[in-house]
C-alpha positions as CSV (number, residue, x, y, z in Angstrom):
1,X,9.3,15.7,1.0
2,X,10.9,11.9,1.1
3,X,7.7,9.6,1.1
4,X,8.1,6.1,2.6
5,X,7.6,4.6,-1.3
6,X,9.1,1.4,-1.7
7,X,8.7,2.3,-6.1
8,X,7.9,-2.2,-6.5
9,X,4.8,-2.6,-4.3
10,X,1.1,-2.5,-5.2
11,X,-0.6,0.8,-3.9
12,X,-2.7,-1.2,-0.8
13,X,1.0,-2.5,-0.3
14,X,2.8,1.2,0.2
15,X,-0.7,2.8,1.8
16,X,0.0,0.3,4.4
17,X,3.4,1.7,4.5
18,X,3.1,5.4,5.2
19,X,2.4,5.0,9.1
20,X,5.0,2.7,10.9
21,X,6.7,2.8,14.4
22,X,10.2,3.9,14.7
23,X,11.4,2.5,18.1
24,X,8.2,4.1,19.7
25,X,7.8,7.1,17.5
26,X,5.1,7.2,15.1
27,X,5.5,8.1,11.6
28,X,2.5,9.3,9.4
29,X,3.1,10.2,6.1
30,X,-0.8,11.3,6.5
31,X,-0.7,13.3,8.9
32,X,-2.1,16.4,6.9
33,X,-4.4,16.7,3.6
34,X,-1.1,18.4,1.7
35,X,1.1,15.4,3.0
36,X,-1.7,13.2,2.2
37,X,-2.4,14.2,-1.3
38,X,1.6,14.9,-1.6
39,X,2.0,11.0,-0.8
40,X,-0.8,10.2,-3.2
41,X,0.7,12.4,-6.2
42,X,4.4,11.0,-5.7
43,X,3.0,7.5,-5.8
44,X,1.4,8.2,-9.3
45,X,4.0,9.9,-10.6
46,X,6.6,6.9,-9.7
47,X,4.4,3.9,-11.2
48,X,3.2,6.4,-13.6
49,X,-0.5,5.8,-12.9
50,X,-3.3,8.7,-13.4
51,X,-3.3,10.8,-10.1
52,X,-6.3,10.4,-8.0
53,X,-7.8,13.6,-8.0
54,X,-7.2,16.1,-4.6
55,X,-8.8,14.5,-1.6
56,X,-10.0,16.9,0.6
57,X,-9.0,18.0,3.7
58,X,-12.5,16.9,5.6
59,X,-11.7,13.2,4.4
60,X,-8.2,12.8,5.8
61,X,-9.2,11.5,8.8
62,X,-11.5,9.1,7.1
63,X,-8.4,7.9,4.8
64,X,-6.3,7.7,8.1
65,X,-8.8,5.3,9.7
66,X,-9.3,3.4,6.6
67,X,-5.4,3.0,5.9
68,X,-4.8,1.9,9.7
69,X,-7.3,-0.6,8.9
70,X,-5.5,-1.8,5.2
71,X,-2.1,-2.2,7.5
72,X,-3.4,-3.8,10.0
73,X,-4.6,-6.6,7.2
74,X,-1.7,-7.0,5.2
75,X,0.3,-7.7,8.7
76,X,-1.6,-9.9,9.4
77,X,-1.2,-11.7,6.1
78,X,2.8,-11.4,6.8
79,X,2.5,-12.4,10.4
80,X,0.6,-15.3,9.8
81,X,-2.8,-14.0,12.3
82,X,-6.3,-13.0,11.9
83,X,-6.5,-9.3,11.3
84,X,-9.6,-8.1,13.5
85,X,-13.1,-8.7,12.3
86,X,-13.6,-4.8,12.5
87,X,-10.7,-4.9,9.8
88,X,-12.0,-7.0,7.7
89,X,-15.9,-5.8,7.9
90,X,-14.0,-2.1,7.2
91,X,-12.3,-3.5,3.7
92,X,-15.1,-5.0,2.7
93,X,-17.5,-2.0,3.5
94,X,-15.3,0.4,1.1
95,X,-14.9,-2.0,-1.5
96,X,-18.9,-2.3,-1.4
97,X,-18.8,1.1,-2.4
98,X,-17.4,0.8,-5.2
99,X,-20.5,0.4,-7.6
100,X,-18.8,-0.6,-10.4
101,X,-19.3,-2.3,-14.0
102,X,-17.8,-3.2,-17.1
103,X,-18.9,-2.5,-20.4
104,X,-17.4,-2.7,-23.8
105,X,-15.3,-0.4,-26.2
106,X,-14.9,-1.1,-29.8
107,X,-13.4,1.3,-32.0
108,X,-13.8,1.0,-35.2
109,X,-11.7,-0.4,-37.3
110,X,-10.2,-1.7,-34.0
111,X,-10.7,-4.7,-31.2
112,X,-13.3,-5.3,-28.5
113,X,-11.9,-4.7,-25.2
114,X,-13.2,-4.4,-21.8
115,X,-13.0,-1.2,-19.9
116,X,-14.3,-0.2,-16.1
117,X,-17.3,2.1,-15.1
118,X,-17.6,3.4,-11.8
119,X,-20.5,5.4,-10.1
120,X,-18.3,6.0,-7.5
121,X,-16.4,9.0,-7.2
122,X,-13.7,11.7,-5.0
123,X,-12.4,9.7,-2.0
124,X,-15.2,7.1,-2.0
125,X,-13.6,5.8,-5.2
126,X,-10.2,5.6,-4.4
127,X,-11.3,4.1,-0.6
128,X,-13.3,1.0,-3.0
129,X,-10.5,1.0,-5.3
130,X,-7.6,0.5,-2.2
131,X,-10.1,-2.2,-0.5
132,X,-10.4,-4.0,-3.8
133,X,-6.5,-4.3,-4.1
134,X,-6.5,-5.2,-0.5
135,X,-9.0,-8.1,-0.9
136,X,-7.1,-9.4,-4.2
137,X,-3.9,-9.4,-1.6
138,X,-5.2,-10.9,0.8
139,X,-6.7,-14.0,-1.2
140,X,-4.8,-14.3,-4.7
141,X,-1.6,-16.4,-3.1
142,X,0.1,-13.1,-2.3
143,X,2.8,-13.5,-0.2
144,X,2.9,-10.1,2.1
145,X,6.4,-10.4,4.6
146,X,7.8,-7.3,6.9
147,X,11.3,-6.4,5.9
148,X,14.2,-8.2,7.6
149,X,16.0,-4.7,8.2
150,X,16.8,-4.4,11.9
151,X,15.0,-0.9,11.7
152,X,12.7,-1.2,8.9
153,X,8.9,-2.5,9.7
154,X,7.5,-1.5,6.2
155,X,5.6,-4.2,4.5
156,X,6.2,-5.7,0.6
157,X,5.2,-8.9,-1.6
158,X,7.4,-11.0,-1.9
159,X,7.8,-12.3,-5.3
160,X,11.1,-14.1,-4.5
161,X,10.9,-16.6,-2.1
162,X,14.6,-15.6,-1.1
163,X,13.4,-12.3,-0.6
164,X,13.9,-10.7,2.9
165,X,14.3,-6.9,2.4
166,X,11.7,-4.5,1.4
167,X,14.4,-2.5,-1.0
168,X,18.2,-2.6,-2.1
169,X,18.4,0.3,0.8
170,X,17.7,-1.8,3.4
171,X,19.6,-5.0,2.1
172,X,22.7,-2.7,1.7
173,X,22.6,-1.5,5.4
174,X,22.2,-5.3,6.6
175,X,25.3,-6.2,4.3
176,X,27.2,-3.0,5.9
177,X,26.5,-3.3,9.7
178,X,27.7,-7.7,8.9
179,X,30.6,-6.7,7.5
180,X,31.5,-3.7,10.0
181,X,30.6,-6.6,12.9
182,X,33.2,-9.2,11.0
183,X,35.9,-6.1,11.3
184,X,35.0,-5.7,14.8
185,X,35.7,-9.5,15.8
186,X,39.0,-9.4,14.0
């Protein structure tokens, strides 16, 4: 299975991504727990981050909700509008779940160094931990823009302030159908 992963963005950034309208059809790479935990495992194993453990099948439609809600605050951030108060009350109420803490590791022989304890677990945990990314999008400066590809809507942070395609892909297609419209007017 091809998953909508862009391989740059932050995981709130390509959870956003993996439900988008194609001129009217709507595609959910979520639509099932093994497409759901498929997307999940193929995003760990291309930013090689530990795999979030299975989450089962009688939480997808909780993740569903929960990623609708993610997308529909990240547009926002790229479109410039408020997201919904039901949005933002939704972010916040998973990321209150996360009932976490720090505490501190020192090997020895080695250096202090902080390290993250969470009470949390299963779907709860990765729900707090998605909010949390969310949140830090959405107020750390991030600049969230909607790709300039006449059939792409999928979402990315733009780092470059000349940045207006959400991967070489779609850049490469805009370059192509220019070109093929400077042949045509010749």
């Amino acid at each position: 299975m091809d998953y909508p992963l862009l391989g740059t963005e932050p995981l709130a950034v390509e959870f956003a991504n993996t439900r988008y309208d194609d001129d009217g059809v709507i595609v959910d790479f979520l639509r099932t727990a093994e497409l759901m935990n498929g997307w999940f495992a193929e995003y760990a194993r291309l930013h090689g981050r530990r795999r979030p453990s299975g989450v089962p099948a009688r939480d997808l439609g909780r993740v569903r909700e929960f990623r609708d809600h993610v997308h529909q605050v990240l547009a926002a951030l790229a479109d410039g509008k408020h997201p919904g108060y039901e949005s933002v009350a939704a972010v916040n109420d998973c990321a209150a779940q996360a009932h976490s803490s720090v505490r501190m590791e020192w090997p020895a022989g080695g250096v202090p160094r902080m390290a993250a304890d969470s009470s949390s677990t299963g779907t709860t945990r990765l729900l707090a931990e998605l909010a949390t990314e969310t949140i830090g999008l959405a107020t750390d400066g991030s600049v969230l823009a909607r790709c300039a590809g006449e059939d792409c809507r999928m979402l990315f942070v733009r780092h470059h302030g000349r940045r207006r395609f959400c991967h070489s892909s779609c850049s490469q297609r805009a370059r192509q159908a220019r070109y093929q419209q400077r042949l045509a007017a010749n």
